[in-house]
N, C-alpha and C positions, 0 to 999 in steps of 0.2 A: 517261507523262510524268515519274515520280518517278526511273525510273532514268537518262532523258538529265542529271540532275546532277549533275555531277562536284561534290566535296565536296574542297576547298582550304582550307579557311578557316573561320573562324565562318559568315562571312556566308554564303557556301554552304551550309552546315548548317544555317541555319534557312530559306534558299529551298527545299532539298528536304523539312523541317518541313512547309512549309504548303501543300505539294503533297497532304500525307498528313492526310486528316480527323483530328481529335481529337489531333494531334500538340505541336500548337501556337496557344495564343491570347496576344492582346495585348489592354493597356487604356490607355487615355488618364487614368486616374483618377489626381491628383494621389497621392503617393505616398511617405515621408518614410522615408530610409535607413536612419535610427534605428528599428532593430527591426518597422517594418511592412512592410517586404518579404517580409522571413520570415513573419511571424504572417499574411501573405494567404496566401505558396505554402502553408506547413502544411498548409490544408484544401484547396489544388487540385492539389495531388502529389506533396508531400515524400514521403511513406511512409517505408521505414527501419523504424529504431528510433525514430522522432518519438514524443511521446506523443500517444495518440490522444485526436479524434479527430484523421486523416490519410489521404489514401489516395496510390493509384497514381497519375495525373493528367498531363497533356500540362506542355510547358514555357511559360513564359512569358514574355515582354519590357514591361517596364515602361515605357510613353516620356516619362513626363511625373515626372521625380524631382526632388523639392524641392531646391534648391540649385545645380544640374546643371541647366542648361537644353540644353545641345548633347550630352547623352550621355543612355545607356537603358540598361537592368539586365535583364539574361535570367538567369533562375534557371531549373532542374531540366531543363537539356538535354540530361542524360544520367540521369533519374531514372527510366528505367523500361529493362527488358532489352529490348523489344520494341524501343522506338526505338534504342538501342544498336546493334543486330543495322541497323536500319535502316540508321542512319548506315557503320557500315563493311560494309554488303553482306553480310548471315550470315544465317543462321536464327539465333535467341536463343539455342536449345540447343547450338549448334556454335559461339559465341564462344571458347569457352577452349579448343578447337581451332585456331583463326583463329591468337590469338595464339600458342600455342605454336608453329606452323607459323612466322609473322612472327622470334618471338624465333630462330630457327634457322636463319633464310633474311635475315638485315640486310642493309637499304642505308641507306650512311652518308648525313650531310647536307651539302650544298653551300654557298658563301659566295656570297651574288648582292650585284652594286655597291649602294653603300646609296643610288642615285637609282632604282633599282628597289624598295626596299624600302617598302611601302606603311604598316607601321607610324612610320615617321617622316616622313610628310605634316605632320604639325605637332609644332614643338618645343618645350619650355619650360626651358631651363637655370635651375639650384639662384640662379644668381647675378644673374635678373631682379627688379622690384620686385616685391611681392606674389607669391614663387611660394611657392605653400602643394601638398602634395600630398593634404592632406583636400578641397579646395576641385577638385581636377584632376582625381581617381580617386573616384566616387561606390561606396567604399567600404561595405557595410551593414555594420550594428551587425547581428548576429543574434536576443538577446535584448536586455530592458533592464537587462539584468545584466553585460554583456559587460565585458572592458578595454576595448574601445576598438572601432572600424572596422575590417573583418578582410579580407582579400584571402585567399581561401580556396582560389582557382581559378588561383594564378599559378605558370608553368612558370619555376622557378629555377634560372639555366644559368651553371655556373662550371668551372675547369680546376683542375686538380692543377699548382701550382707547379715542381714538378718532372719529370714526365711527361710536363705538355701536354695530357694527358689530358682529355674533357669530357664532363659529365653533365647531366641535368636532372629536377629531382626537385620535387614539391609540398611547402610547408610550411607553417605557421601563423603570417602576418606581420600583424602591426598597427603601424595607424598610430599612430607616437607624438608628434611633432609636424610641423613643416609641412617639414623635411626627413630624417627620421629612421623607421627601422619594426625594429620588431624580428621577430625571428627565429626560434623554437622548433625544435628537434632533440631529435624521440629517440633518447635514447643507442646509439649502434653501429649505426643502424638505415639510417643515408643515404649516399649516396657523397660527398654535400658538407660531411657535417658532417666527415667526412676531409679533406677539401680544406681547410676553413677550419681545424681543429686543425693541421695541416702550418702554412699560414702563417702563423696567431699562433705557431709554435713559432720563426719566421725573424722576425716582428716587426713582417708587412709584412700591410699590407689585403688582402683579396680578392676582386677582382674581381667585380662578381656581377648579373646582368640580370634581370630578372621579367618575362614575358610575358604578358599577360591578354587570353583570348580568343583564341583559336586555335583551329584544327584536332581534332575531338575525339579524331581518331586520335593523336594529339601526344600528351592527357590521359589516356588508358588506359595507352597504351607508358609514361608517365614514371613508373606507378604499380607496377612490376616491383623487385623486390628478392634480395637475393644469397639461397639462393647460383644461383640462374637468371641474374642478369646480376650476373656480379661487377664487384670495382671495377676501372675502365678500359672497363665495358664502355658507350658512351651509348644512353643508351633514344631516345632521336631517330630512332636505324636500325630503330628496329622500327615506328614512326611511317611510317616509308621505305618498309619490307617489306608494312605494311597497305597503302600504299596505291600499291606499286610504283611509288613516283617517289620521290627524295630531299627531306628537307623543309628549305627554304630558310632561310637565316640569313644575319642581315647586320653590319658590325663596327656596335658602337656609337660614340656618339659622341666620349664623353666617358673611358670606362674601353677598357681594355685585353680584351676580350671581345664575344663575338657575341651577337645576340638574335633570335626566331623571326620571320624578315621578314615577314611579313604579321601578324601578332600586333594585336587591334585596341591594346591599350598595352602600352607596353615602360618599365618603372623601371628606370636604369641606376645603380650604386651599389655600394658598396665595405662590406664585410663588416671595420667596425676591430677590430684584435686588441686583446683585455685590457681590453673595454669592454663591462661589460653593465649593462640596467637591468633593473626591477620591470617586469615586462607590464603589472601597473593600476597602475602609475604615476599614469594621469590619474584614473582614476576610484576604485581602494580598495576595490572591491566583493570581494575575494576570488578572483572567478571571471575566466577566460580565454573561452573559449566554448563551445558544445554540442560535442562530440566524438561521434564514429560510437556508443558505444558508448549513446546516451543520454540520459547526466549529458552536463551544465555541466562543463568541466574547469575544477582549480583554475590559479590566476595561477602563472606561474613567478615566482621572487621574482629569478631573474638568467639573462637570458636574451641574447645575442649581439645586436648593435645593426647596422643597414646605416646607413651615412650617403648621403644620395642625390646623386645630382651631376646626372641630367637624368631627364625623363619627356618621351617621345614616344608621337605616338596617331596614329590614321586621324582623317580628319575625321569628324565627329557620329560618336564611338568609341561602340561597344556594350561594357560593365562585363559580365562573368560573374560571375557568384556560384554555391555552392550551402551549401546548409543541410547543418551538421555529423554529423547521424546521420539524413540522409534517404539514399534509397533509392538516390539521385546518389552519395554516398561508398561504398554497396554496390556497383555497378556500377564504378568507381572503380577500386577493391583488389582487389574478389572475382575479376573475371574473370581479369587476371592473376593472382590467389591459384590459381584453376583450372586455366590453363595451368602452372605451376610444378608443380604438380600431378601433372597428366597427365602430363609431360616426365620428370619423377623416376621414379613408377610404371609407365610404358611401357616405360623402361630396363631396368629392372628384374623387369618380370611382365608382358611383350610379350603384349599382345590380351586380357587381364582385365576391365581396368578400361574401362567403359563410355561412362561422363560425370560428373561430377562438379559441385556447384553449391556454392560460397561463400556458405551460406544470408543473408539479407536483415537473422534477427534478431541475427545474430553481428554486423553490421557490413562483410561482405565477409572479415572479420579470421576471427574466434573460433570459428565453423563451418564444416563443411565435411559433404556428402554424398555419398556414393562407391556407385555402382552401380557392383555387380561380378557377374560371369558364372562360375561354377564351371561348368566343363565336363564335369569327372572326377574319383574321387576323392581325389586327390593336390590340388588347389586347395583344400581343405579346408585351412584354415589360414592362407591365403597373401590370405586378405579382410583379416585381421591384421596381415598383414606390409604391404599396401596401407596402411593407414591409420598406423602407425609409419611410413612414406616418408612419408606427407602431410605430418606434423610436420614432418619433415627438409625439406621441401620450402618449406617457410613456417614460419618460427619462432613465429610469434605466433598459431598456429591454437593453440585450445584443445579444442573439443569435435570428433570424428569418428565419424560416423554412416554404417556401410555397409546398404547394402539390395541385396537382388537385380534380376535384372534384368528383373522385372515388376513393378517398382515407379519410379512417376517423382520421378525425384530433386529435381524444380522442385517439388512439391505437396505441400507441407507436410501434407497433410493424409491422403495416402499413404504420407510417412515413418512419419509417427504410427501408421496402419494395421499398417504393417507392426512397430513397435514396439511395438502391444500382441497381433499375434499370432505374432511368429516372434522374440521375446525375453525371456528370466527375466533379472532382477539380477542374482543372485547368480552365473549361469552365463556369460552375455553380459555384464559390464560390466568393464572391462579399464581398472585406475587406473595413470598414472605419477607419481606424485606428486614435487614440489620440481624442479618444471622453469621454467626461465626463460622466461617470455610480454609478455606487454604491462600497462605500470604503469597506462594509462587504465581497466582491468579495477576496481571499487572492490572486488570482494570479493578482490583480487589483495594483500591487505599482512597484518603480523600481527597488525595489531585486528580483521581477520574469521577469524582463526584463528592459536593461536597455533604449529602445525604448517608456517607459512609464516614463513619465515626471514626477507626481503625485499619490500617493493615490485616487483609486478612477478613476483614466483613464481609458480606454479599448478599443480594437480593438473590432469593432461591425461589425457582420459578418451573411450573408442573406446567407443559403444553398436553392436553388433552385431547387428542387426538380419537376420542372413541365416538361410536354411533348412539346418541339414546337409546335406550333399551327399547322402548316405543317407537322407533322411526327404523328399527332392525331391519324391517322386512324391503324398504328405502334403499337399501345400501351394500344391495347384494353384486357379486364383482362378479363380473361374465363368465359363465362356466364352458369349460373348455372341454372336448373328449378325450377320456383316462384312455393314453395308449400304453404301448411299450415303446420309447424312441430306441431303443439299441437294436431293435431288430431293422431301423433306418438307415441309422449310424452309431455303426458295433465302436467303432473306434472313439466317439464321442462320450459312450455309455457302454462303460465296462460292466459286468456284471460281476 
């Protein structure tokens, strides 16, 4: 039954959900934006980096949100690799193959008439009475420390002024007031923060749509970063290439740009040049929101501002959300981080490298584990040269951890295995230190060291975890007899 569903859309991705036991539950339990959305999922399947406790856990849809009477709030619907794999058709372990394949093999996206476009079934322009967009978009607050209501989940689709060029990228928007949201860019790190420094450089706003709720294949592809899709290249076509049919867009209403037509809400809004404000502005608390790695991030103190001109939604629109350093932001970044991965290393040392995983506590970012295959004695060495490509291949990885290829790269608790028996410090530990990573890192600045020049530096460090080529025969792991356990325990092991 689960596979006659074709997966289009949000809403399709939670009818194929709840075909699947334990995939997906709902509650009717009154439920208040502010900060208790998150503090439920925490304990029913954030995981991540969350502080525990937390675990793995199905996703959720809230129907009944205080404020919000005609919308509902699904959180953690890509919080586990299991359903991931689910939703685009994979085994978990073969995802960051999928997409590498996808990023290689693009179909672009189409413009469908906007009376086909199912996200502007209802409209609300900036210039009706009462239109507030905290009151439209049941925005969560994630902690009670937050700046403000976060859109965590929205696909931001703008053009290169000059090119024509169009991209779609995730970023960190809060709402500021009832037609304004700010913005966050890390530095060098998006194709739109290019696009919007180009036209504050001509003086002219930026065109810019926010899509919420869509297609999860949409949400993975838009999480790809150079140098895998450079600039010009739009992650949309790999959205396309997942799911071998182009993903539909439609013009807006109001600006001079498109937005993902079936999207359950679409923000249409203009990115003003040489206009920014305080992230807590409204609130003062210091803090922005939980980031992947965590920590709470601090408030930017000047942050680019959208001015909004219209919000459009499906009727009774379903809100996405996810939780900032849950297992959702790992699946997120990591699998692309994976594919980029693969794609760099394959180039380079054809048939080595096994699988690879964007480990959970990195964030999808900061780690990485590399199963690699020495065949001969000349691959001696070249497990090193794999993990200097991973670098290259994701700027913002920090830690790489190669294991052989009896080791599973998914289980933490097999890397460790193999890390206290087939590696010495002083012999396997491989420092580059004063490399440029990611500023959300806190030990990344020169008050945890003053060896670190910058915000954002960081010694990046290859644990070697693999057997000499020469000592192979040394480090063979207890072989056990190939049964069949389901015919033990049928219930344990489905077939």
């Amino acid at each position: 039954m689960a596979e006659k569903i074709k997966v289009t859309d949000l809403r399709s991705a939670l009818e194929l959900l709840k075909t699947v036991p334990g995939q997906l539950i709902e509650t009717d339990e009154p439920v208040d934006p502010h900060a208790e959305i998150s503090g439920v999922y925490r304990y029913v399947g954030a995981g991540g980096t969350v502080m525990r406790p937390t675990r793995i856990g199905p996703a959720m849809i809230f129907n009944n949100v205080k404020g919000h009477e005609d919308a509902r709030v699904v959180i953690g619907l890509l919080a586990s690799r299991e359903r991931v794999g689910l939703l685009l058709g994979e085994k978990p372990e073969r995802l960051g193959f999928l997409l590498n394949e996808a990023v290689q093999n693009p179909i672009q996206p189409v413009t469908v008439p906007n009376e086909k476009a199912k996200c502007q079934e209802v409209v609300h322009y900036v210039d009706e009475p009462g239109f507030d967009i905290r009151k439209l978009i049941p925005a969560p607050t994630n902690t009670e420390e937050d700046a403000g209501p976060y859109i965590t989940t929205g696909m931001c689709y703008a053009s290169d002024m000059e090119t024509g060029e169009s991209d779609v990228t995730i970023h960190r928007l809060c709402l500021q007031s009832k037609d304004e949201i700010s913005m966050f860019f890390t530095p060098g790190a998006r194709h739109l923060g290019v696009f919007r420094e180009k036209a504050e450089k001509f003086g002219k706003p930026l065109p810019i749509s926010i899509s919420i709720g869509v297609d999860p294949a949409i949400e993975i592809g838009a999480c790809f970063e150079p140098p895998t899709t450079p600039l010009g290249f739009n992650e949309l076509s790999i959205a396309g290439a997942l799911r071998n049919e182009p993903v539909e867009l439609v013009q807006c209403l109001t600006i001079d740009e498109k937005a993902i037509a079936n999207a359950e809400y679409v923000i249409e809004g203009e990115l003003i040049p040489n206009t920014y404000v305080r992230e807590d502005q409204n609130t003062n608390t210091g803090k922005a929101m939980p980031e992947f790695p965590g920590y709470t991030g601090e408030a930017n103190p000047k942050v680019p501002l959208i001015k909004v001109k219209a919000v459009t939604h499906r009727k009774n629109p379903i809100m996405q959300s996810v939780i900032g350093p849950s297992e959702e932001h790992v699946n997120l970044v990591g699998i692309p981080t994976e594919a980029s991965i693969i794609q760099m290393i394959e180039r380079a040392l054809p048939g080595r490298l096994l699988n690879v995983y964007a480990h959970s506590s990195g964030g999808g970012k900061y780690m990485a584990v590399l199963q690699f295959k020495k065949s001969q004695p000349s691959d001696e060495g070249r497990q090193r040269q794999a993990a200097l490509l991973a670098f290259s291949a994701f700027s913002e990885l920090k830690h790489v951890f190669i294991v052989d290829e009896d080791v599973d790269p998914f289980d933490s608790n097999d890397v460790l295995w193999a890390m206290n028996t087939r590696f010495q410090g002083d012999v396997d530990t491989i420092f580059i230190p004063g490399v440029r990573c990611h500023p959300l890192d806190p030990s990344q600045s020169p008050e945890y060291s003053p060896s670190i020049r910058d915000k954002g530096i960081s010694c990046k460090t290859i644990f070697d975890c693999t057997v000499p080529y020469h000592l192979k025969d040394k480090f063979k792991r207890a072989k056990f007899m190939d049964v069949d356990p389901s015919r033990f325990a049928p219930k344990l092991f489905k077939k």
